[in-house]
C-alpha positions in Angstrom: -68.5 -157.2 -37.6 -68.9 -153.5 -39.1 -66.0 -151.7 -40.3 -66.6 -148.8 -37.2 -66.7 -151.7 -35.0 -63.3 -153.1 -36.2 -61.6 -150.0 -36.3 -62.8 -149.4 -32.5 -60.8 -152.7 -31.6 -57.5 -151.2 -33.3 -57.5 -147.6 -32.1 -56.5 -149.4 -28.1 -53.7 -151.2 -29.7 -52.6 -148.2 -32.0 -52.7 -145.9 -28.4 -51.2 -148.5 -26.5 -48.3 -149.1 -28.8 -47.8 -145.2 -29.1 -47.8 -145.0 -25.1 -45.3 -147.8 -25.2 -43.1 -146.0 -27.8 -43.4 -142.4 -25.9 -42.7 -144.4 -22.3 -39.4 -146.1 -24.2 -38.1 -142.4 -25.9 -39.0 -140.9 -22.1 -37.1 -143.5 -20.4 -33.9 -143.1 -23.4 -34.2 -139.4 -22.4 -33.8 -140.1 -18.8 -31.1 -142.8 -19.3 -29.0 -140.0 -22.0 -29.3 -137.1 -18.8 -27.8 -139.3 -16.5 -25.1 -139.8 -18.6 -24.4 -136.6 -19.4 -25.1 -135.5 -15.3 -22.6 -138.5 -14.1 -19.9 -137.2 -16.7 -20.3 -133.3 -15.5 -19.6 -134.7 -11.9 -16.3 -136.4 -13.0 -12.9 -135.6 -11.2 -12.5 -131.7 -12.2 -8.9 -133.4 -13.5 -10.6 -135.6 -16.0 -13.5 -132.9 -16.9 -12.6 -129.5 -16.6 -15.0 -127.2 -18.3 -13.6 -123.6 -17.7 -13.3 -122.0 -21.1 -14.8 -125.2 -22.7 -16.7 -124.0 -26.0 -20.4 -125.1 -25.6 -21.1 -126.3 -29.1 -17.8 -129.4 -27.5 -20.2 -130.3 -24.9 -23.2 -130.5 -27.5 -21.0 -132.3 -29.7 -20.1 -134.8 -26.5 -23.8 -135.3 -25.5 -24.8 -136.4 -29.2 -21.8 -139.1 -28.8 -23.1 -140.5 -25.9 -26.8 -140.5 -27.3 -25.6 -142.5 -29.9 -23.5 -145.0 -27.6 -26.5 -145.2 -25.3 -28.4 -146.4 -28.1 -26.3 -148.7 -29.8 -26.0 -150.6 -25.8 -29.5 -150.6 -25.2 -30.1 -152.2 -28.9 -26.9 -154.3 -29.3 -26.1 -155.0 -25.6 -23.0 -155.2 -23.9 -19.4 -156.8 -24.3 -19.8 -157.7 -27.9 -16.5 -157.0 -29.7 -15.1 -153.9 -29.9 -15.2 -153.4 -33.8 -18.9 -154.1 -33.6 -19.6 -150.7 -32.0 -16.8 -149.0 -33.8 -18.8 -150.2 -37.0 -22.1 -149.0 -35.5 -20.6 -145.5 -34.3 -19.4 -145.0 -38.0 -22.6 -145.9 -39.1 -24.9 -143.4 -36.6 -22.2 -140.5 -36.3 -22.1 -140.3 -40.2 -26.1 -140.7 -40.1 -26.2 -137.7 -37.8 -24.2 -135.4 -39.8 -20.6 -135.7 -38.0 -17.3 -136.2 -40.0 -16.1 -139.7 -38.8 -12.3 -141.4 -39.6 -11.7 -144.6 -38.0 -8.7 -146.2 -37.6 -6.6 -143.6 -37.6 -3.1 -144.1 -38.1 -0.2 -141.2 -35.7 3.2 -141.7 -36.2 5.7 -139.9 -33.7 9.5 -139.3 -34.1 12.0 -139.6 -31.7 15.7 -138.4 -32.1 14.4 -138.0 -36.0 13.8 -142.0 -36.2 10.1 -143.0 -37.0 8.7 -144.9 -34.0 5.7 -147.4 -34.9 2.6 -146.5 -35.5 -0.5 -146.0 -33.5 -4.3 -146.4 -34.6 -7.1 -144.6 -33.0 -10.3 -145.9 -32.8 -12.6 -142.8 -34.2 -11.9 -139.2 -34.5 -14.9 -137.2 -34.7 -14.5 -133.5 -36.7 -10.7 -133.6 -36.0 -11.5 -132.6 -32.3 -12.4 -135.6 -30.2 -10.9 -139.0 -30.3 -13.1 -142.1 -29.3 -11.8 -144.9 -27.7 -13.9 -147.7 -27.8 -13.1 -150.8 -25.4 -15.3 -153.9 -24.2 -14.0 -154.9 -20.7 -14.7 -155.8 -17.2 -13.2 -152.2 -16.2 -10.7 -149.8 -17.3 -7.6 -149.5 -16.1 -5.5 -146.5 -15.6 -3.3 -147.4 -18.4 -6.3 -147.1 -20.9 -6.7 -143.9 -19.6 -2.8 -142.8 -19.6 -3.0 -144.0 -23.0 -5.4 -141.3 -24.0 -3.7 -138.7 -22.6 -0.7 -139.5 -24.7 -2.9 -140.1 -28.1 -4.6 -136.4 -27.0 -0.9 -135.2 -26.5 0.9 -136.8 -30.3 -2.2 -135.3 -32.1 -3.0 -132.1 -30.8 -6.5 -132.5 -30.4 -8.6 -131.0 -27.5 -11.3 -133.9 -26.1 -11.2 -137.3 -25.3 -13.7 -139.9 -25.0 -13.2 -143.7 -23.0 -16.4 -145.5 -23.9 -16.8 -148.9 -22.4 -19.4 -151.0 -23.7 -18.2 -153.8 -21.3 -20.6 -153.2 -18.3 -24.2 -153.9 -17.8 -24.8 -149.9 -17.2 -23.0 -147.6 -20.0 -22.7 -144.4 -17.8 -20.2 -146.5 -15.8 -18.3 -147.0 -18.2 -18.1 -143.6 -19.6 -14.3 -141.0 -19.2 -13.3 -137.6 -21.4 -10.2 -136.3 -20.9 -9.8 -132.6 -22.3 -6.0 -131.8 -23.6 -5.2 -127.9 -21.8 -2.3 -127.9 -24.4 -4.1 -128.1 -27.8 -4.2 -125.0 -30.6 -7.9 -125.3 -30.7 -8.6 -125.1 -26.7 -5.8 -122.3 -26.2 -7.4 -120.0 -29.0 -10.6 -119.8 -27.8 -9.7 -119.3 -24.1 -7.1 -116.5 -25.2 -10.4 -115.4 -26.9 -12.1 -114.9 -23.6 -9.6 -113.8 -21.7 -9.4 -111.1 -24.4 -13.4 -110.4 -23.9 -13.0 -109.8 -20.4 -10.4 -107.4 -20.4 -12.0 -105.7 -23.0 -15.1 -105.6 -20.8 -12.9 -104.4 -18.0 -11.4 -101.9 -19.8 -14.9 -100.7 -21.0 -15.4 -100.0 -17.4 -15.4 -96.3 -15.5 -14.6 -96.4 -12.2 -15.6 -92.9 -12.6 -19.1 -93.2 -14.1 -19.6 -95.2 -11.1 -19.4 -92.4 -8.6 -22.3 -90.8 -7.5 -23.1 -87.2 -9.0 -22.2 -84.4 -6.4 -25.2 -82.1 -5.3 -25.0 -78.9 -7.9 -25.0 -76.5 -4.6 -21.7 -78.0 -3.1 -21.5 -79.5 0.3 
């Protein structure tokens, strides 16, 4: 057989296995929107963007493209240090500033209570709590609140890799109370009273006729 002939018979495959490849990244697009489109319909309790920097959302989305993948190659309810270890892996791969394990100690009445480990915390903004259940209880959420209220951090990500479809398993809770979230929407509030301000009620009126009435 003649070398054209031969390399007639691979170009298919080579196509096919590119079509393949561009059908799988299309359909890990599709799969990552969802996500993103089921978590921006959550309880406006759970999810309230108002006065929610955009670059937090960006930094959300890039989360879940990485816990998307890691289900889709890894699969579901393995144990829940497996995916820690994988999202310390990929985070750090994709440029963000990981810590796992965590450790917050709170005081009470100026005595040391024990102390509590967080799963991730990504750019000392978002905790990630990985689980690897059947559901989530309220509790695990409650419990968020409270790690998002003894650190003083603004977001809060519930990932769980438990279930057969990840965007059901998916809950951010944003903390209305943190330093970061507070200055930036005393920031806009300031921009729009400055842009009120700026504003003539005046310059608004319509210019008289120079004979008079």
């Amino acid at each position: 057989m003649s070398e054209d002939a031969t390399r007639c018979e691979v170009r298919p495959r080579n196509r096919s296995t590119q079509r393949t490849r561009r059908v799988q990244r299309n359909a890990e697009g599709r799969q990552e929107r969802g996500l993103m489109k089921k978590l921006m319909r959550a309880n406006p309790i759970d999810l309230d963007e108002r006065g929610v920097p955009p670059a937090w959302d960006d930094c959300t989305r890039e989360i879940l493209s990485s816990s998307l993948g890691m289900h889709t190659r890894l699969g579901p309810s393995l144990p829940e240090r497996v995916y820690e270890a994988a999202h310390l892996v990929e985070l750090r791969h994709r440029g963000f500033d990981v810590e796992t394990q965590r450790q917050v100690t709170l005081t009470y009445r100026t005595v040391e209570l024990p102390t509590m480990v967080l799963d991730l915390v990504i750019n000392d903004l978002m905790i990630v709590e990985l689980k690897s259940t059947e559901s989530v209880h309220p509790s695990h959420l409650a419990q968020l609140v409270s790690y998002l209220r003894a650190t003083s951090l603004p977001l809060g990500l519930l990932i769980n890799f438990g279930l057969p479809h990840l965007k059901d398993g998916i809950y951010r809770k944003i903390n209305p109370a943190a330093p970061q979230l507070q200055s930036f929407r005393s920031s806009l509030r300031s921009s729009a009273l400055s842009a009120s301000s700026a504003y003539s009620p005046a310059s608004a009126e319509a210019p008289q006729s120079p004979h008079g009435a």
